[in-house]
Each structure stands twice: as C-alpha cells, then as structure tokens.
N, C-alpha and C positions, 0 to 999 in steps of 0.2 A: 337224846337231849330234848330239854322241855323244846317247843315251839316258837314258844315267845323269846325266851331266854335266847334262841338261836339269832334274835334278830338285835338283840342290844350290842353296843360297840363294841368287838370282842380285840379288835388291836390299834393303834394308831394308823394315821393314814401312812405316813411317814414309813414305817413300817414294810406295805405293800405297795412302795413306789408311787404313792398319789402325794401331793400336795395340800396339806390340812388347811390351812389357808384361803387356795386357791375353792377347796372343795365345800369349804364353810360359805360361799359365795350363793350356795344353795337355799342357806336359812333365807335372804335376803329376797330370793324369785320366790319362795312358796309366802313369806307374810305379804309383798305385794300382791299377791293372786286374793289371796284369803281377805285383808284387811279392804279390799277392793269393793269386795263385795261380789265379786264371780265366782269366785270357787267355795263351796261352802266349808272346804277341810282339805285338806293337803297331807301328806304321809310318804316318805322316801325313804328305802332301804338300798343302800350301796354296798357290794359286797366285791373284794378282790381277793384270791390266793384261797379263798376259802377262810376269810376273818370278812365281818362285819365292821365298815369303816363311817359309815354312814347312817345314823338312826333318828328320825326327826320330824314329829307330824306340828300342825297350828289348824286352829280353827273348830267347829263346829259339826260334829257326827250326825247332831239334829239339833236344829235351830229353835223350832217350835219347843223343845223341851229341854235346852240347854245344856245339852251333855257335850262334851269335847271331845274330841277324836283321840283317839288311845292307839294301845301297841297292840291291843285285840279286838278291836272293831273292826265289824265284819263289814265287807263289802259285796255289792252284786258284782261280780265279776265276769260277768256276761260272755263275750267270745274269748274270755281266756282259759273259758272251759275248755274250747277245739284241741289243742296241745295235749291233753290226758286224756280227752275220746281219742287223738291219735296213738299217742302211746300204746292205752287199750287196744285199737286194731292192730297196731304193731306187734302186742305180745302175741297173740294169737295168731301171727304173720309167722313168728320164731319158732312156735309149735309144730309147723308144716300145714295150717288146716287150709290156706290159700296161696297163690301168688298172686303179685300185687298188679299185673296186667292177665288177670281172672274177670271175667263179666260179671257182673253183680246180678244178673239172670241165674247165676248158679248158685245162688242164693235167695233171691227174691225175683220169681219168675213174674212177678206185679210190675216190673219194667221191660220185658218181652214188647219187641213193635214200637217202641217209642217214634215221637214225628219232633219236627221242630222247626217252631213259626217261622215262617216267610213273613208274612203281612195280613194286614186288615186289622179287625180291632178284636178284645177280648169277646164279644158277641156272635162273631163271624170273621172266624181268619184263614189263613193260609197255611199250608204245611207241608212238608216234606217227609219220607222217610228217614229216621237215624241212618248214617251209613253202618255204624256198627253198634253195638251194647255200650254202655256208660261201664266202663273199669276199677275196679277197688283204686288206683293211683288216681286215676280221674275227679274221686271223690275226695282222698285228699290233699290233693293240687289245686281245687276248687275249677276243673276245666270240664267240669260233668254236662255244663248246659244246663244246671237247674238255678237257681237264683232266690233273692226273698222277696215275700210281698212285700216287707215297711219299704224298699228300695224308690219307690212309682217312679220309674224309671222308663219303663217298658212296660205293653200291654201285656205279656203274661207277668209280671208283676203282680198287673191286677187281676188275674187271675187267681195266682194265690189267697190272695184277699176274697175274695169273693168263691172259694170255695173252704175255706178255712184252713189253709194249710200254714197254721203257726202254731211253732212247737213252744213257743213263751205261755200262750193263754191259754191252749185249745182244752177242755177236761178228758178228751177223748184219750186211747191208749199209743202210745208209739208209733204202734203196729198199723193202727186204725189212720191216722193221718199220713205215714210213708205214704198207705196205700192210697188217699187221696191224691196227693202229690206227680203219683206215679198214670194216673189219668189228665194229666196235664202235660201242652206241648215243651218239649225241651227251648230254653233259648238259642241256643247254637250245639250246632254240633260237636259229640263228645269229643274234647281234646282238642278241640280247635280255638276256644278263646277263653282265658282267664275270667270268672265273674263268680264276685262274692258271693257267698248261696248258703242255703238249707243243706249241703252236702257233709256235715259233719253230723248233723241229726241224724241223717240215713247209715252213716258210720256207728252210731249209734247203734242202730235199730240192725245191722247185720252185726256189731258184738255180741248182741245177747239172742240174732237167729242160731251163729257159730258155734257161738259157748253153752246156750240152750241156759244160760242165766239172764234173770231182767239186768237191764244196763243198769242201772243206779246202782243194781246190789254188787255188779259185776266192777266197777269202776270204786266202790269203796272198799271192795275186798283186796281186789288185784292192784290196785296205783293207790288208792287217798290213805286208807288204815297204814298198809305197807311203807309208807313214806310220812307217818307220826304227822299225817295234814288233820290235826284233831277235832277241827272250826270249819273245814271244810265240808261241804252238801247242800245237797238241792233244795234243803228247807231252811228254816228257822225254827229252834224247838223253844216253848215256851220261855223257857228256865236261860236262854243267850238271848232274849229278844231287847231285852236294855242295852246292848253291845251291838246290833242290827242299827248301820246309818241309813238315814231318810236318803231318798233318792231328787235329785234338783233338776231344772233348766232353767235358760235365760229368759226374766221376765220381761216385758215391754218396755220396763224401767230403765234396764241392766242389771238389774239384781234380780234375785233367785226366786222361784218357785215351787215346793215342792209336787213332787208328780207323783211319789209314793211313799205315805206314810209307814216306819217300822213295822206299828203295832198293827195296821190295818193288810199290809200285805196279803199280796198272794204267796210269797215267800215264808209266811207264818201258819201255813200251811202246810201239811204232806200233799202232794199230786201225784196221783197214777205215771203221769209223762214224765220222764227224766231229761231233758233237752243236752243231746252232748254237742251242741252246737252253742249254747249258750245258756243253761241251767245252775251252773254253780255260785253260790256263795262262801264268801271264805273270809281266813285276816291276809296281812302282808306276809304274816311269817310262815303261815302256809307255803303260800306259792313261794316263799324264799326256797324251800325244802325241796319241791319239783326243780327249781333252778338249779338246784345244786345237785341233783341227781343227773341233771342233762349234764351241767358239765363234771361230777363223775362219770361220764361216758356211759349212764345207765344205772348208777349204785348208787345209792346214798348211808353212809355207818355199816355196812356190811351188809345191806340189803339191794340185790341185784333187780331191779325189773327188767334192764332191756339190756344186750350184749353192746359191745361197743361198737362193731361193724354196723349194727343198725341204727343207733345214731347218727354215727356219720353218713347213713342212708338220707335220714330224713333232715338232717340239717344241709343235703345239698340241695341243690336249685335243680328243679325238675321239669325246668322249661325250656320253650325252645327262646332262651333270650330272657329278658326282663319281663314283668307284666305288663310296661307299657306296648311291648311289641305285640302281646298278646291280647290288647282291647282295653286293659285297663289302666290310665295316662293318670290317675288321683284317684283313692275313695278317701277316707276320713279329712284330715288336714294336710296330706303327704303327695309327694309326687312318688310314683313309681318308676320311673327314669333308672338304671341303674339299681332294681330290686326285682329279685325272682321270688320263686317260692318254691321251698321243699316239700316233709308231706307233714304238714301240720303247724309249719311258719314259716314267715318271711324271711328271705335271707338277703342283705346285704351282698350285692356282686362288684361296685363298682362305688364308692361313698363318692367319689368327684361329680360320678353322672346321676347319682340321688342327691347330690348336694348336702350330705347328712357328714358331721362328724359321727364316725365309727371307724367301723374295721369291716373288711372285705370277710365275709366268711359269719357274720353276726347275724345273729337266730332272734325271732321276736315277734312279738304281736299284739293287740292289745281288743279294751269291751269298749261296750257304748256308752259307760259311764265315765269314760274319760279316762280308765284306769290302762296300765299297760307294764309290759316287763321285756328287755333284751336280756339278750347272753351273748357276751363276746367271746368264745374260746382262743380268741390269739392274744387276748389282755386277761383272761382269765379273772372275767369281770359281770357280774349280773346287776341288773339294777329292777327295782319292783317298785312304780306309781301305783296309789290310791286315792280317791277322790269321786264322789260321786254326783257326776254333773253328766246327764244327754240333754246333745248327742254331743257324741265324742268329736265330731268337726267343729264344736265353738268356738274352742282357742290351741291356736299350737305349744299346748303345754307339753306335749311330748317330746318334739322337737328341738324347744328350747332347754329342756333337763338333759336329753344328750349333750349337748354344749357343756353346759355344768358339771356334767361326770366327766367326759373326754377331756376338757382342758385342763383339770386337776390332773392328767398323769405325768410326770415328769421321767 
C-alpha cells in the first residue's frame, strides 16, 4: 500500500467505536495552536482497528517561503528514531547474537573500567568505580548512567559538550565519538537511575559492531525499506527538499523563529554519522506504518520483523517502579509519576498516578520538535503528532491531543 495513501481516512469514526463528533473537536485545538501564532503547522493521524479515522494538518511547513503543510512533509523527527534503533537491536536479539543482560564489553571493550561522578566540577572531579559493566537492557531502558550534553543539567553534562560527544553535529564516524563518550565518567551507576542519554546512539553503534553493517544501511534494509517507510532517512535528497519543513522556537515575541532553514540544512546533506538516537527524518505516514507493525505484534502486510513474544518484551516496563522512582519526576512537558519504560518506550502503568487519559499498558514517545506518537494495544489505537517547534517542553500539546483522541471513544 502506497504510504501516503495509507494515511487518508480509510473508515468512518463511527465505525471503529470513536465518536466523529466528539473527535472532529481536534480540528478546533490544532487551528488555535496554528492560527496563534506558536505552532508553525500542525498534522494528526488517528488510527483504530487498523482504519484511518483521523487525517488533518493546518498551517505552514515553511513560513519564510510559504508552502503549507501537506500529507508528505517531512519532518525531523528526532527521538523518534530510538524505537527503530530498538527494534534494530531487537532483531539481532532474535538471531541469538546477544542476551539482553550481556555487557556491552563484549562488544565494545572501549567501556571496560568505567567510574562515575561523585562530585566536584567538570575540571576536577570525583569518581568511583562502576560496580559492574553497563548492559545491552541498560541501554535500552535508558538506566546506563550515560546522559546528553544539550541536558546542562549536571557537570558531566558539560562534559559532553566539551569533548564533543554529540551524535546530531559531530562530522566524525559512530565509532569515533562512542569511543569519546566512553572516556567520560558515568552519571550514576549502571541500572540504578533512570536518565535520558546518548544510550540509543551507542545501540547504534553495537548494531552495526554485531551485524558488521553500517547502522544507517543496517536500519533501511532491515526496518525502514522492509516496512514501505519510503520518505523515511537520515538525509534529505535534493529532489524531496521542497517537502522538508523549517525547523521553529519561541521567539521573544511569542511568535516563531526559525532555527533551521530546509534548504540550508545539515539534513540536506549525506553524514558519515547515522544518529540512532535521534537522526531520522520522515512523513507522518511513515511512522503510521512502524505503528502498525508494533500493533501487528511485529508484521506489517505480510512482512514480519519482530516475533510477537518480543514485543510484548519490549512494550513492558522494565523497571523497578515508575521513572519517577527511579530519579526522573518530569523531562519534556510530562510528569512521570505513574510511567515506566520498556526497551525503547514509554509505557503507561498506572494513567491515574500520570494523570494522563490513556490506557495502562500504552507504548510511546516522542522528538524535540514537538513531534510524538502512542500505541494503545487495549484500544487498538495509534495516534502520530507533527509539527516542528524545540524544544518539545514549550507547550503541552502532547498532553492535550491525548484528551482529544481518548474522549472520542465511546
């Protein structure tokens, strides 16, 4: 099925137990976002039972050159790479080539002896020894003890920064910045606290030590091609670059800024680095296609990537508790109260103690463009935000579009 085609209203809402109605409530939150003057474009795909009930973008893909936001405008879609590097280490999980509580020393002996800060400052600090090796699960639960620099959160933060370990800009190879990464102290000990990180990059960078393919080529042979994600990759080629939306933030005004022009990109670009932390560009109807592969339990049209037992591996919560128990009480606009995480997203455990209308058992994640997607397998329900506004904590647009789909179901 074409792509795009896949994303147009394929049944009534009425149909798949939503309320057309109630769900039409949605046009009304994305022209006040747009028309506001925050959001520079808006784009929502609803899908239940495996029909498209929801199809609907407003506003502006690039402001400076007047184009509108379409059904194949591409987006950076930044951390919602993580999910297809997971998958990726997952398949080679179902090969036999690892188990997922393996040290990543048997792979990249460049984190052998790691320490992790105590105190003092990025100049002169404190440290201890790891009690044990950092674990492929570790990596992707995000409880490795590694972290990013944009965070300045913490002085190894700034440590990052200051040795160049970012996989968004750096021109260096994969391989070559792991390896910096891996000469820097841990934040916390492996498996001891929850914190956002570089640890899907390094997930990365062991797909293609395992497979003995580069990631990028590994990740469009094996998940993007295989799953007809045809707009989906790490660049922009020439010949799509009219279809490539401008990237915003909030200006001093309240209105918009842009931070990266289409045509000027580093996205307009091939890069030696493939960032499986946060590299890819896509449309909606792409990642509608991963969504639907997750909730076939691994298959999408007759093509199988992951078995269905391992799904439901990675769709459970792999913590001890929520992540607030584990150190992390909010990152983007969100309380984590009430949300764990599996290996490669967020799961819903408890919607009363996150305060979120959903479903206990709902898989999801979202970039720093503001962009985001759940899966609710007990509603048999995907939904995929685009829009491209950092940082993704400006406004609770995510938040408030759960509302909008959930109270449509009858």
């Amino acid at each position: 099925m074409d792509a795009i085609a896949a994303t147009r209203v394929t049944a009534r809402p009425e149909d798949v137990g939503l309320d057309g109605g109630r769900l039409s409530r949605i046009d009304g939150w994305m022209d006040g976002w747009v028309d506001s003057g925050r959001l520079p474009c808006a784009l929502v795909r609803v899908m239940r039972r495996g029909q498209v009930v929801y199809a609907r973008q407003c506003g502006q893909a690039d402001i400076a050159r007047a184009v509108p936001v379409a059904d194949d405008t591409l987006f950076r879609i930044y951390s919602m790479t993580k999910p297809l590097t997971s998958a990726a280490i997952m398949m080679l999980y179902e090969e036999g080539r690892f188990q997922l509580d393996d040290p990543i020393t048997r792979f990249l002996p460049e984190f052998r002896d790691m320490r992790v800060y105590t105190g003092g400052s990025r100049g002169k600090f404190d440290s201890v020894p790891a009690v044990r090796d950092i674990t492929i699960r570790d990596l992707l639960t995000h409880t490795s003890g590694l972290t990013y620099g944009f965070m300045q959160a913490h002085p190894v933060d700034a440590m990052y920064r200051d040795a160049g370990v970012d996989f968004q800009t750096e021109d260096a190879s994969l391989a070559e910045v792991v390896g910096r990464l891996a000469r820097l102290p841990l934040l916390a000990q492996p498996g001891e606290a929850w914190n956002y990180s570089v640890a899907t990059d390094v997930l990365g960078h062991l797909v293609a030590v395992i497979s003995g393919r580069n990631f990028g080529d590994f990740l469009r042979e094996r998940v993007i091609q295989p799953l007809g994600m045809t707009d989906t990759d790490f660049h922009v080629p020439a010949e799509k670059l009219g279809r490539f939306a401008a990237n915003y933030t909030p200006g001093p005004d309240g209105g918009l800024v842009q931070v990266d022009d289409p045509r000027a990109s580093r996205y307009a670009t091939s890069r030696e680095l493939c960032s499986g932390g946060g590299g890819l560009v896509g449309t909606a109807a792409d990642y509608l296609r991963f969504c639907r592969m997750m909730l076939g339990q691994g298959a999408l049209e007759g093509t199988r990537l992951l078995g269905r037992k391992t799904v439901d591996l990675m769709t459970a919560n792999h913590l001890r508790g929520d992540m607030a128990a584990m150190g992390q009480s909010r990152f983007s606009e969100s309380s984590y109260e009430g949300v764990g995480f599996g290996l490669g997203f967020s799961v819903t455990l408890d919607p009363a103690r996150a305060q979120l209308l959903g479903s206990a058992g709902e898989y999801a994640w979202g970039g720093a463009a503001s962009t985001a997607f759940w899966i609710d397998p007990a509603e048999d329900m995907a939904v995929v935000l685009m829009t491209q506004l950092a940082p993704s904590s400006t406004y609770p647009i995510r938040r408030e579009l759960r509302v909008l789909t959930y109270q449509a179901l009858v």
